[in-house]
C-alpha positions as a Markdown table, in Angstrom:
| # | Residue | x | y | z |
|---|---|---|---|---|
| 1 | Unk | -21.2 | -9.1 | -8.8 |
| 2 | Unk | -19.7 | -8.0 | -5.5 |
| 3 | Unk | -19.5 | -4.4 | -5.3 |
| 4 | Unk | -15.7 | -3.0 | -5.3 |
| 5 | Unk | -14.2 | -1.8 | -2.1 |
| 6 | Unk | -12.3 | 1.1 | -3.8 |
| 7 | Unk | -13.6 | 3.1 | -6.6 |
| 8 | Unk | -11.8 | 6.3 | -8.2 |
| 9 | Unk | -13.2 | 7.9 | -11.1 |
| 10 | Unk | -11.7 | 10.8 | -13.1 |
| 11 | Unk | -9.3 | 11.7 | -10.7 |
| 12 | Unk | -6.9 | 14.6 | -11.6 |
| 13 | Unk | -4.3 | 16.4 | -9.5 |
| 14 | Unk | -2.1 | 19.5 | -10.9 |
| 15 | Unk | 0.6 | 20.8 | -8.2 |
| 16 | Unk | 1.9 | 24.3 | -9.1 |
| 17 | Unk | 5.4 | 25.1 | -8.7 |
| 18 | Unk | 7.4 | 28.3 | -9.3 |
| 19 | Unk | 4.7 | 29.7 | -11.7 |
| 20 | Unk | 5.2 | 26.2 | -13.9 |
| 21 | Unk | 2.1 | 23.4 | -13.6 |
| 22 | Unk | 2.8 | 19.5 | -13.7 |
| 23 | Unk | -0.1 | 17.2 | -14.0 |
| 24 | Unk | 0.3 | 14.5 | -11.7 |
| 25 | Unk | -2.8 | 12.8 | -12.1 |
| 26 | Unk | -4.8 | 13.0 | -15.8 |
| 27 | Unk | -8.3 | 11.0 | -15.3 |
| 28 | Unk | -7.8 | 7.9 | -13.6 |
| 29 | Unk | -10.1 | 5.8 | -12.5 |
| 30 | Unk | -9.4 | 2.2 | -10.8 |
| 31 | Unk | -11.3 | 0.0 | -8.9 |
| 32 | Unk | -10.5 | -2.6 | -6.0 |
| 33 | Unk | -12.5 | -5.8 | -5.4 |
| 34 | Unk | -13.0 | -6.8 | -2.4 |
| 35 | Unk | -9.9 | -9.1 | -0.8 |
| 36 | Unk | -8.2 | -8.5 | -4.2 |
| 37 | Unk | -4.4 | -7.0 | -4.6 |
| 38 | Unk | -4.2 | -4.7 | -7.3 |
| 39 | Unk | -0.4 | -3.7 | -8.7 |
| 40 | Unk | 0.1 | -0.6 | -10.0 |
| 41 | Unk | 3.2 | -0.5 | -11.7 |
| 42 | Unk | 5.3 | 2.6 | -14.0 |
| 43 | Unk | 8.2 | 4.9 | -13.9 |
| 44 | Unk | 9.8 | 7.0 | -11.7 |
| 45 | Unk | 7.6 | 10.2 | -11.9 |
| 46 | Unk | 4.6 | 8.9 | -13.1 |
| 47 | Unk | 2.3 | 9.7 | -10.4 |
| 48 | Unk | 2.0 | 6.8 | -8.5 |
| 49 | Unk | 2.8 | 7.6 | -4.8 |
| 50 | Unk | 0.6 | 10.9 | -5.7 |
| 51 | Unk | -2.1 | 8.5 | -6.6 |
| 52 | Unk | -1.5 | 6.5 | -3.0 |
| 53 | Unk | -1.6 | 9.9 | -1.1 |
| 54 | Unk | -5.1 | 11.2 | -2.8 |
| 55 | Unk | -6.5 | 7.5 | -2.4 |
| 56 | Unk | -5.8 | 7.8 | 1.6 |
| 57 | Unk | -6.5 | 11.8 | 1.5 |
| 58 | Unk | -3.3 | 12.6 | 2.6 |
| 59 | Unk | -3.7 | 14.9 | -0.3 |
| 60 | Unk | -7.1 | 16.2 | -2.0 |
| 61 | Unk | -7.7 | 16.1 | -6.0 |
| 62 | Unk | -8.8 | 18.7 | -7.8 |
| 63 | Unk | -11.1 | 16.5 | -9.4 |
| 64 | Unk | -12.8 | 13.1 | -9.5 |
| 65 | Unk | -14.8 | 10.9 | -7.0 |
| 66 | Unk | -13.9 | 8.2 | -4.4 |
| 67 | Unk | -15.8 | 5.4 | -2.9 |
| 68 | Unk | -14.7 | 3.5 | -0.4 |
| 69 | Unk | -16.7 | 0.5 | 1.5 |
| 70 | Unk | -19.7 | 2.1 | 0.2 |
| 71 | Unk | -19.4 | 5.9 | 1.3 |
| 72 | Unk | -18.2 | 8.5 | -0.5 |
| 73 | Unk | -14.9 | 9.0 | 0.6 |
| 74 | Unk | -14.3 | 12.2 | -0.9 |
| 75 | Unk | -16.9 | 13.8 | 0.9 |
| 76 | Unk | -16.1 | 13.0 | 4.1 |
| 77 | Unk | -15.1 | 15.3 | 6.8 |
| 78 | Unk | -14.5 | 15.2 | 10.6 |
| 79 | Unk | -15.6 | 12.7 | 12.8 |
| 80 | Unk | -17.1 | 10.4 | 10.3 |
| 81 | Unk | -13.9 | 10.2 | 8.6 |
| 82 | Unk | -11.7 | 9.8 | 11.5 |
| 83 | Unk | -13.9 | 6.6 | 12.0 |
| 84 | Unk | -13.5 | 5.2 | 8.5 |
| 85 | Unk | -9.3 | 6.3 | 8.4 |
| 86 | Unk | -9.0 | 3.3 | 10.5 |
| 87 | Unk | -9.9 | 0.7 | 7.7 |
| 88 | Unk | -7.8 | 1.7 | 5.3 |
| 89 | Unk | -3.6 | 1.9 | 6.1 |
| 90 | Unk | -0.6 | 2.5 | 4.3 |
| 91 | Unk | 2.8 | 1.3 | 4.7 |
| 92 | Unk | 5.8 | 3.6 | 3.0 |
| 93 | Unk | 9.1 | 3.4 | 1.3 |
| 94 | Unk | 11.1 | 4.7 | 4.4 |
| 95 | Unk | 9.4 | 3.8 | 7.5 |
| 96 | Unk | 12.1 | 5.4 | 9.6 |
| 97 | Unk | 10.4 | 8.8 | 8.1 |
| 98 | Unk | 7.3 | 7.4 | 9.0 |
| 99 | Unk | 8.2 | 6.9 | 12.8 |
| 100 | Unk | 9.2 | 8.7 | 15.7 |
| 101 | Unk | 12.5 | 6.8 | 15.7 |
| 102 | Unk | 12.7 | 7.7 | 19.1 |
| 103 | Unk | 10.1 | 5.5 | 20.0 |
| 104 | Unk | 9.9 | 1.9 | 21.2 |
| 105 | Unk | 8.8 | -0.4 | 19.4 |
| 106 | Unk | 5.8 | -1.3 | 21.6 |
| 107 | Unk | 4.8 | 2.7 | 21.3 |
| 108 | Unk | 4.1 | 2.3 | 17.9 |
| 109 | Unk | 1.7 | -0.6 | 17.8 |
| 110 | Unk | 0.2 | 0.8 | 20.9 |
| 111 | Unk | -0.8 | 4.2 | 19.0 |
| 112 | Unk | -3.2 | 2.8 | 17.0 |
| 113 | Unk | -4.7 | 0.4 | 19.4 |
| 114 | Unk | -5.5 | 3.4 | 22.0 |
| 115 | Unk | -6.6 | 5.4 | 19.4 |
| 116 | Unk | -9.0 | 3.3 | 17.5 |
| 117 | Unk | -10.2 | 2.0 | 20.8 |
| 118 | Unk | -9.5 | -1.5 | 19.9 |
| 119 | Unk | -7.7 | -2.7 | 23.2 |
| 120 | Unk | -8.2 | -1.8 | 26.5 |
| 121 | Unk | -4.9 | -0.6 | 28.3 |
| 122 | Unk | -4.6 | -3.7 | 30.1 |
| 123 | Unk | -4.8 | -5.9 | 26.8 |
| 124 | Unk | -2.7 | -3.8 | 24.9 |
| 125 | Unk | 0.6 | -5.3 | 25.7 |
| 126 | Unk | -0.6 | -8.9 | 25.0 |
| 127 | Unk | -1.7 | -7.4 | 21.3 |
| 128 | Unk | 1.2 | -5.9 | 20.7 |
| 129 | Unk | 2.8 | -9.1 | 21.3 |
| 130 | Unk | 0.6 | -10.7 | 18.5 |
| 131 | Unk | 1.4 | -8.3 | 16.0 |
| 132 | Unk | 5.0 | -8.9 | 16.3 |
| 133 | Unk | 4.4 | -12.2 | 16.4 |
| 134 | Unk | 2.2 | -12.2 | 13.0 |
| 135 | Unk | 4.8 | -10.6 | 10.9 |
| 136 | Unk | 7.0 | -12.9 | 12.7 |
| 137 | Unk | 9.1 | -10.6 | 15.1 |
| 138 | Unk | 10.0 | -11.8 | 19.1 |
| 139 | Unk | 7.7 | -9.7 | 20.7 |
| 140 | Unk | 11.4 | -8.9 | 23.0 |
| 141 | Unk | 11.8 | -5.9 | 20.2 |
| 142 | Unk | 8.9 | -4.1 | 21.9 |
| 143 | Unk | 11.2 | -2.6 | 24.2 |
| 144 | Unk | 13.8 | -0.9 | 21.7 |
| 145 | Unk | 13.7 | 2.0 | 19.5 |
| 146 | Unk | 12.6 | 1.7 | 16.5 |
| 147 | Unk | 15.8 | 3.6 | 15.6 |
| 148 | Unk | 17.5 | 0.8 | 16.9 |
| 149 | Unk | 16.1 | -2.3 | 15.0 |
| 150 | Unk | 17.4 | -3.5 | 11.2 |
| 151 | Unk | 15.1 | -2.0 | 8.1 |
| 152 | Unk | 13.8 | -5.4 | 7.7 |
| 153 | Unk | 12.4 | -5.0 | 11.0 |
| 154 | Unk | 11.3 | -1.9 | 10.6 |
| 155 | Unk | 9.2 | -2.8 | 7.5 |
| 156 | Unk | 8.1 | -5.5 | 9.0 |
| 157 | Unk | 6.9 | -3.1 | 12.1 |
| 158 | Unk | 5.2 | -1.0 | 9.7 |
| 159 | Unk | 3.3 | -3.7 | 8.5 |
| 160 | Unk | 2.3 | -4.7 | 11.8 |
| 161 | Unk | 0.9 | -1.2 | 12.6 |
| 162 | Unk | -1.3 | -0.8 | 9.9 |
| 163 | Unk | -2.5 | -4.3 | 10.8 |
| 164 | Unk | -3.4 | -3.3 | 14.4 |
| 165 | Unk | -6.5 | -1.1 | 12.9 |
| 166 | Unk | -7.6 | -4.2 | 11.4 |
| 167 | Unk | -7.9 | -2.4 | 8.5 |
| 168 | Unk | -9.9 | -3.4 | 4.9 |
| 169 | Unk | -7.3 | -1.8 | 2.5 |
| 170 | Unk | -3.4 | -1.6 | 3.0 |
| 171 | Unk | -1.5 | 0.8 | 0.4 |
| 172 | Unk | 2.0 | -0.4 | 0.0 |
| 173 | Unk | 3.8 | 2.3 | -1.6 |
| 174 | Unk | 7.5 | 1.5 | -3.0 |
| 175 | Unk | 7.3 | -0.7 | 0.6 |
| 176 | Unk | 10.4 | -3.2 | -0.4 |
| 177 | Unk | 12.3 | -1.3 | -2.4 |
| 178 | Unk | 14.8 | -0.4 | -0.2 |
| 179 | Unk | 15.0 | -3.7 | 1.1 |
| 180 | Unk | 18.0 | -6.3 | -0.2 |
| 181 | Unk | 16.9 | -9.1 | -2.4 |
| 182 | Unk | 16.5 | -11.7 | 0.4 |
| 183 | Unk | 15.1 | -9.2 | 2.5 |
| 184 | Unk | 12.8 | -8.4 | 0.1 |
| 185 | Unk | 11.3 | -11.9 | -0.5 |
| 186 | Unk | 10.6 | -12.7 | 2.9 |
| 187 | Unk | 8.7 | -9.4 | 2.8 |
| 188 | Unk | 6.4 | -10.3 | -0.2 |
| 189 | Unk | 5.9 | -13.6 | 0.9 |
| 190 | Unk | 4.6 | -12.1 | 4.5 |
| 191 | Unk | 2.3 | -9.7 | 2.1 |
| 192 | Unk | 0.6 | -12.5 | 0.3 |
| 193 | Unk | 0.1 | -14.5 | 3.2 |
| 194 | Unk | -1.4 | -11.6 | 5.5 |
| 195 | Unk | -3.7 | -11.3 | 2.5 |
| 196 | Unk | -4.6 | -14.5 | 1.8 |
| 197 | Unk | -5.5 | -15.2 | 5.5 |
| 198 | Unk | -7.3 | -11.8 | 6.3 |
| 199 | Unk | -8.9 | -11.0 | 3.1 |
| 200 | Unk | -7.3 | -8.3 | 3.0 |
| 201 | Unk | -7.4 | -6.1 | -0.2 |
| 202 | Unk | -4.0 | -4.2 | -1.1 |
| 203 | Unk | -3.1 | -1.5 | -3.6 |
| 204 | Unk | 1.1 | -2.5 | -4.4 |
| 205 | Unk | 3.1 | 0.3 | -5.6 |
| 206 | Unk | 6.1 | -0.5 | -7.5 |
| 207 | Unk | 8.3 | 1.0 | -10.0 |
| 208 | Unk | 9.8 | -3.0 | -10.2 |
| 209 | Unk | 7.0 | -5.5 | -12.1 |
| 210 | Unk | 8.4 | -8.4 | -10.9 |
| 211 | Unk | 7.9 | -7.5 | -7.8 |
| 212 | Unk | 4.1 | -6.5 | -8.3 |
| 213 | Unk | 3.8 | -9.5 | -10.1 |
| 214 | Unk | 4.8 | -12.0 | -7.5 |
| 215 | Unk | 2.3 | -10.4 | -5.3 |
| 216 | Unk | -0.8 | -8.7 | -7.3 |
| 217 | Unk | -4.3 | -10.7 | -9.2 |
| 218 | Unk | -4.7 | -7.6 | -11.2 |
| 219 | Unk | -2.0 | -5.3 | -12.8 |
| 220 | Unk | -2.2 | -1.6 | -13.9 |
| 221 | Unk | 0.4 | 0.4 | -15.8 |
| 222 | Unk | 0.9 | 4.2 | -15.3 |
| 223 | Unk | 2.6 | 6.9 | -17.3 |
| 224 | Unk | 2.5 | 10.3 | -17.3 |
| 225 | Unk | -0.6 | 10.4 | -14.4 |
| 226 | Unk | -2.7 | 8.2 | -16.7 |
| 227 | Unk | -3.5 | 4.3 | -16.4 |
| 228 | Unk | -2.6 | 3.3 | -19.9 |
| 229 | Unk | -3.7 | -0.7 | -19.1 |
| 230 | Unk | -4.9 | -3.0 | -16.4 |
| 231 | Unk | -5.8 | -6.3 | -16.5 |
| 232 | Unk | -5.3 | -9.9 | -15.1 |
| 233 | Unk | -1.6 | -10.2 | -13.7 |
| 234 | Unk | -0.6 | -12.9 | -15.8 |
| 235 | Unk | -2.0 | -11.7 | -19.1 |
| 236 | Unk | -0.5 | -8.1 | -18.7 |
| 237 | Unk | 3.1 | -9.6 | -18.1 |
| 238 | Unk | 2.7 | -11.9 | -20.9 |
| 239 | Unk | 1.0 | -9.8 | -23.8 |
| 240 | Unk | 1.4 | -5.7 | -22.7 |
| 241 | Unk | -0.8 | -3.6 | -25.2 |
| 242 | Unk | 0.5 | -0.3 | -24.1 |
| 243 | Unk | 4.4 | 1.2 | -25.0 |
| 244 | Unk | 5.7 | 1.7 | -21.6 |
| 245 | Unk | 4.3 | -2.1 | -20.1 |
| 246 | Unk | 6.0 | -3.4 | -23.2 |
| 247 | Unk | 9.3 | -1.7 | -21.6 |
| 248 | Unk | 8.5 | -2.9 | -18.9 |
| 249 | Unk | 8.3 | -6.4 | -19.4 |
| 250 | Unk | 11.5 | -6.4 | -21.7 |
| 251 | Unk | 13.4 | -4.5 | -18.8 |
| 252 | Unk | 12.9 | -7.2 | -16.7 |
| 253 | Unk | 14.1 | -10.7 | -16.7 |
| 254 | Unk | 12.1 | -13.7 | -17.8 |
| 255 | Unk | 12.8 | -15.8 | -14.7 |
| 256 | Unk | 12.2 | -12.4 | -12.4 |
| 257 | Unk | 8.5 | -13.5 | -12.9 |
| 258 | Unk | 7.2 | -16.1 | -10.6 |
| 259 | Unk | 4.6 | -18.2 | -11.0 |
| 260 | Unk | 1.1 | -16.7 | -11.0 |
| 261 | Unk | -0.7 | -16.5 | -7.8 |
| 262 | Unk | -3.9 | -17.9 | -6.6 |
């Protein structure tokens, strides 16, 4: 069996507020195979995106163990993580917030080229180019701001830059949510096909199952910072075991789900 390339176990996060504690994360543990997109799918407030941020260390548990492409990611400091950061990306809700919107288009993508060392100066226009081109924008946007492109674009940018670290994992966190319905397919259907053609394993954050099921193999439901159920994507939309993927599924409409995925 191949080993996974993400591993949590017993992860737990408590964030202190005003003298009053909320448990974000309660003992979760989730794996991630190898070329494999995973959906992780529950309410507003659940502890999803706090999952995402702890998974990339943007924020550290107070608990639990991580293992990523065979290192122990939680243990990781300085320059060996700096070296592995690069291999695992994440593209967010708003990536306005996540940009200088000040900067060019071309500034963005060149960022993590330079600083992964992955293209000399001289070939880093011609790269940039091919990142806009893969997630199929005129490489003629590289000289506006991002401020000034459409949000399509700019998710579409944001995919492009995670991309340009040629990365193992991408975390998409809420990434089409904001987007409008046509908008939004083009989007997922850009998703599946980066990962189909890369190998590419992704971790899809949605509050919307339809949405992680069009895109995800492998399906896990959240509620109150616990995984309640995971399994195969088709088999969880069709029979949910727990309460809240049985809401799920009835909140959404039959013909919202389309057909399973390779």
């Amino acid at each position: 069996m191949t080993a996974p390339l993400l591993a949590a176990h017993g992860l737990k996060k408590t964030f202190v507020s005003a003298g009053r504690s909320t448990v974000a994360l309660d003992d979760v543990s989730l794996s991630l195979a190898p070329g494999e997109t995973l959906g992780l799918v529950g309410p507003s407030g659940c502890g999803k995106s706090t999952l995402a941020r702890v998974l990339l260390r943007l924020i550290e548990p107070d608990a639990g163990r991580i293992a990523f492409a065979g290192k122990d990611w939680t243990a990781l400091r300085g320059e060996p993580l700096r070296r592995l950061r690069g291999r695992i990306q994440m593209v967010f809700q708003d990536p306005l917030a996540a940009f200088n919107p000040h900067a060019t288009v071309a500034r963005v993508l060149d960022d993590p080229l330079r600083i992964h060392g992955l293209a000399p100066r001289g070939a880093r226009p011609a790269a940039i180019a091919a990142l806009l081109e893969r997630v199929e924008l005129s490489p003629d946007l590289a000289r506006r701001p991002v401020h000034a492109i459409s949000g399509g674009q700019r998710q579409r940018l944001a995919i492009a830059r995670a991309l340009a670290s040629r990365p193992d994992l991408i975390v998409f966190d809420e990434a089409v949510s904001a987007l409008d319905v046509a908008v939004r397919r083009r989007i997922l259907n850009l998703i599946v096909g980066l990962q189909r053609e890369r190998g590419l394993s992704c971790l899809f954050i949605s509050h919307d199952l339809a949405v992680v099921r069009a895109v995800s193999h492998r399906i896990a439901v959240m509620e109150a910072g616990k995984i309640v159920e995971q399994g195969p994507a088709g088999a969880l939309v069709a029979a949910p075991r727990s309460a809240v993927g049985q809401a799920l599924v009835a909140a959404t409409p039959r013909f919202a789900f389309p057909a399973a995925r390779a």
